[in-house]
N, C-alpha and C positions, 0 to 999 in steps of 0.2 A: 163830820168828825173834826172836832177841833185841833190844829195844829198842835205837834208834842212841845213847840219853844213857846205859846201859847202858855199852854196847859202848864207849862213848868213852873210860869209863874204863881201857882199856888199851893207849889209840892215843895213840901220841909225836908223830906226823908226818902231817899233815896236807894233801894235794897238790891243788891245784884245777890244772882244765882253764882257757882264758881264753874262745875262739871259745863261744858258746853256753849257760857257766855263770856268768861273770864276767859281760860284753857282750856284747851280741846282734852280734856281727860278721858270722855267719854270711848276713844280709842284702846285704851290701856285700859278702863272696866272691863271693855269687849273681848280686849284678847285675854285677860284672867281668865272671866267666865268661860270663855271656850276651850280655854286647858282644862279648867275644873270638868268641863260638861265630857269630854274629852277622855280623861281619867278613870271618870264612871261610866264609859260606854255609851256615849252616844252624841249628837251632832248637835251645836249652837248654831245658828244663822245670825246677819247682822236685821234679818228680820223681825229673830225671835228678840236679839238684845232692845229693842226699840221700846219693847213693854218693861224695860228694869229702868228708863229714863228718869231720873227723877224718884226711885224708889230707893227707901231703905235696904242697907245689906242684906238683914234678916228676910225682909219681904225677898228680897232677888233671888236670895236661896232658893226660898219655897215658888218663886215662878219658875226656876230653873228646873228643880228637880221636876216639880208638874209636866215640864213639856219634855222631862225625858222619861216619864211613867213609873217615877221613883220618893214618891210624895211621899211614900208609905215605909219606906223601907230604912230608914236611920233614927237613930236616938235623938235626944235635945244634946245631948254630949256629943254624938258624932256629928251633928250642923254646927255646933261651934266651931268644933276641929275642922268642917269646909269651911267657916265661911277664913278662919283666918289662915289656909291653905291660901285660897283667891286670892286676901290679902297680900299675905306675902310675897306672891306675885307680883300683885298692882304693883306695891312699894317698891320692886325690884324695876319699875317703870318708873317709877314718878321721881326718886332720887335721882338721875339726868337731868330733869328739866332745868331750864333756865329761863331768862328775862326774855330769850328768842322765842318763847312758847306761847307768849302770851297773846291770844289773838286780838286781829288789829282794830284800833279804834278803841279798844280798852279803856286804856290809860287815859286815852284823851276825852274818852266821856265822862269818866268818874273826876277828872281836875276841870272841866267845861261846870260839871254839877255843883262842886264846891267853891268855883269860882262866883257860883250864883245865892253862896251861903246856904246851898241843901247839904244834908248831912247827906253822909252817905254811910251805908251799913256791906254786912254780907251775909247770906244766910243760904245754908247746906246741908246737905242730908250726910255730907262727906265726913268722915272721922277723921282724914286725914288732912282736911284743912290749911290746921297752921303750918307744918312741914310742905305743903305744895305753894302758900303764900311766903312762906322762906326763902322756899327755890325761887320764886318767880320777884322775889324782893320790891314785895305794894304791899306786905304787911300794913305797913304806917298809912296808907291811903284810907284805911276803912274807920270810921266811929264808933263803931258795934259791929263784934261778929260773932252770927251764932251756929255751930257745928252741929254734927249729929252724936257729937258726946253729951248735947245740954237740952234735949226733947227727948219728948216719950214717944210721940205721935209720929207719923211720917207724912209728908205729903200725899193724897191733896187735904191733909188737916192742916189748919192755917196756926198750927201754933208756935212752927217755925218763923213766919213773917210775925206775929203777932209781937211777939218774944223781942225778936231785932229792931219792933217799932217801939215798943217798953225801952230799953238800951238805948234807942238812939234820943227818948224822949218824945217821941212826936206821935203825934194823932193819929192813927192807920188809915182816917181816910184821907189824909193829908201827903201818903207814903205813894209809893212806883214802884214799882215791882221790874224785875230783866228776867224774864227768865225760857227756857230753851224747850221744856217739858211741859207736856199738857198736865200730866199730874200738880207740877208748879204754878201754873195760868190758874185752876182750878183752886188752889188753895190761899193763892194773892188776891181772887177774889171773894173767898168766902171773908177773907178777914179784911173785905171792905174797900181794897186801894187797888188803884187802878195798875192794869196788866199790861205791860209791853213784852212781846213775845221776837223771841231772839230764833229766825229759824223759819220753817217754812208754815205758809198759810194753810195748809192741809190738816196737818198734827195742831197747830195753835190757835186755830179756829176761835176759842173760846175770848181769848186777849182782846183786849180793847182796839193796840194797835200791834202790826205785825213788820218788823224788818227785816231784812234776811241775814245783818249782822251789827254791830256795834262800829263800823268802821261808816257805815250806811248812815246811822244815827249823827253822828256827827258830823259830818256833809251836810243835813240838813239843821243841825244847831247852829253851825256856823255859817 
């Protein structure tokens, strides 16, 4: 395996995940879903949340209702009205956060990276994005960011990273990928750039390399 401060030398384009690798959001999707699951009679685990990592709203809905035996039982009208029920919720989470949210080694990887003249991007399944990089004030840290307002596809289609590699100008196989979700790992590599997987070797198996956080990462850049 070749060293990542190695290997960096020939990566242009830089692409972090946000849910997971950036802020720990993935806490506050969890407790949404579990009021929603909750509502309509019946039980989330933080077992079942592990299959919505990295998924689309839409998609989460419909794994939700599946594992409470209710696939069947609402309009396209009434899954709107859940998903921005959740919503609503999450948002009632994530308007708190601040710059103390931001897990560690973050910041210090993404200015190590562009210290090294790699661009650096963001790319997310998250609609709410720019309001969570507001709170957490690194807006201005990224070159391209692309949300889950600006794709049709969801992970693991790579047209999230593909999109952020377009944006940031740079060759995708030239790009790095962070990210926390196997869904993620899977779709960093179909669109060809190499996968570093933020989290445990179990779930990220697929990733080229694996660390257990961004704080980790940097100990060894430096």
């Amino acid at each position: 395996m070749v060293p990542i401060e190695v290997l960096l030398k020939s990566i242009e384009g830089a692409i972090f995940d946000l849910d997971g690798v950036i802020v720990d959001t993935a806490k506050y999707h969890y407790s949404a879903w579990k009021k929603l699951a909750n509502m309509l009679g019946f039980e989330f685990t933080e077992k079942d949340n592990e299959k919505l990592k990295g998924v689309s709203r839409k998609e989460s809905l419909e794994i939700l209702l599946k594992i409470g035996g209710k696939e069947n039982e609402f309009s396209r009208a009434q899954r709107e009205e859940l998903m921005d029920i959740k919503n609503n919720w999450y948002l009632e989470y994530i308007v708190k956060l601040t710059e103390d949210d931001i897990l560690p080694g973050t910041k210090e990887t993404i200015l190590t990276l562009k210290e090294q003249g790699i661009k650096v991007g963001l790319a997310t399944a998250s609609k709410n994005a720019m309001l969570i990089l507001e709170r957490l004030k690194i807006k201005d840290l990224f070159d391209a960011i692309v949300d889950g307002t600006q794709i049709s596809r969801a992970k693991p289609d790579p047209e999230i990273f593909l999109k952020c590699a377009q944006k940031l100008e740079v060759d995708p196989k030239k790009c790095i990928v962070f990210e926390d979700a196997a869904a993620g790992i899977k779709a960093a590599k179909l669109a060809g750039m190499f996968a570093v997987g933020v989290g445990s070797l179990d779930t990220l198996s697929e990733a080229d390399i694996v660390v257990s956080s961004l704080a980790q990462l940097v100990k060894e850049l430096n």
